[in-house]
Every structure is written in structure tokens, then in C-alpha cells.
C-alpha positions in Angstrom: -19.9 -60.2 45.0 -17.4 -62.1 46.6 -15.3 -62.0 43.5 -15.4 -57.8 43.5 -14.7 -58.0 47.1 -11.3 -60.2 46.5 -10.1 -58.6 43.4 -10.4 -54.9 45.0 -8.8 -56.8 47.8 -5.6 -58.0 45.2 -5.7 -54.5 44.1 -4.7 -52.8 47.8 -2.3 -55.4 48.1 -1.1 -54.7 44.7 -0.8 -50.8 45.5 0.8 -51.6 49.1 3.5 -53.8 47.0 4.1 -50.9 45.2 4.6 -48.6 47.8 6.7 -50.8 50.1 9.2 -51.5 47.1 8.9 -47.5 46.6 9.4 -46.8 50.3 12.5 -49.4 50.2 13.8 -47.2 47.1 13.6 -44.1 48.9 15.3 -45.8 52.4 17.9 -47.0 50.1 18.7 -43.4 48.0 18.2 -41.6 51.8 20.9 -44.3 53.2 23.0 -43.6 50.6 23.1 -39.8 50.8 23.2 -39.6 54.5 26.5 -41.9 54.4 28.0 -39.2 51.9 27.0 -36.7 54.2 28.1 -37.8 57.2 31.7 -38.8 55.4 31.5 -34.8 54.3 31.2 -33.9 57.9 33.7 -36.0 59.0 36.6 -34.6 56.4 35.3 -31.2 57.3 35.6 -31.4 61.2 39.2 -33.3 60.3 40.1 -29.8 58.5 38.9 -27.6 61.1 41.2 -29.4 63.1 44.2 -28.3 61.4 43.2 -25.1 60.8 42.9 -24.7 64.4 46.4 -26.1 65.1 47.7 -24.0 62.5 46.3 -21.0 63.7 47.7 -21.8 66.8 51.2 -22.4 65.3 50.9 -19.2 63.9 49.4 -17.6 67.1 52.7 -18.6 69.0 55.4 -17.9 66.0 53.6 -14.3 66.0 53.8 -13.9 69.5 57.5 -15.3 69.6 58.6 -13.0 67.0 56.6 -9.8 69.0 58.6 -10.9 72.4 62.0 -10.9 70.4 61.0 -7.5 69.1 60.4 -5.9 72.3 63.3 -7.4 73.7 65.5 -5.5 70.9 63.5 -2.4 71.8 64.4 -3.2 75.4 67.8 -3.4 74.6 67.7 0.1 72.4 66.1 1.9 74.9 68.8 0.7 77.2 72.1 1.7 74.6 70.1 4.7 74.1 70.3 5.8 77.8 74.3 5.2 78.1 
């Protein structure tokens, strides 16, 4: 009896190996893709950063250009009048 009792007791301890050394796989694979994932994030919030500056670059060229144009209609509106 005591000789069942201990080898169903090797057995759990056998199966709780197991699923530590499992578990420790899984943490590892997990770790792994979370580090890639977080190094994906980081490039893509580093490009959304320059497309914000260049949209802004390109917000104030666009805007530059538009204030010289109305400043040469200014000026045609005021040759037209003389």
C-alpha cells in the first residue's frame, strides 16, 4: 500500500516536472514574442513621428506658397485698379 501510495506520488511529481519545464517553454516563446512586439511598436511610433513632422513641413510649405499667392493677387487687384 505504501508502495502505490509513493509511486502515484512520483508520478504527480513526474507530471508537475512536466508542466513546469512546459510552462518555462511557453514563458520563454511568450518573452520572446513580446520583445519583437514591443521593438515593432517602438519603430512604428518612431515613424509616426516623422510623418507628423513631415506633414507639418508640408502644412507650412503649403501655407507659405498660398500667402505668396494671395499676395500676387493682392498686387493684381491693385495694378488692375490704376
Amino acid at each position: 500500500m505504501a508502495l502505490d501510495k509513493m509511486e502515484a506520488l512520483e508520478t504527480r511529481i513526474k507530471g508537475l516536472v512536466e508542466l513546469v519545464q512546459s510552462l518555462k517553454r511557453a514563458n520563454t516563446a511568450l518573452e520572446s514574442e513580446l520583445r519583437t512586439a514591443r521593438e515593432r511598436a517602438s519603430k512604428q511610433e518612431d515613424q509616426n513621428r516623422e510623418w507628423k513632422q513631415e506633414r507639418a513641413d508640408i502644412k507650412s510649405r503649403i501655407e507659405k506658397v498660398l500667402g505668396d499667392l494671395e499676395i500676387l493677387e493682392c498686387a493684381d487687384g491693385a495694378q488692375a485698379e490704376e
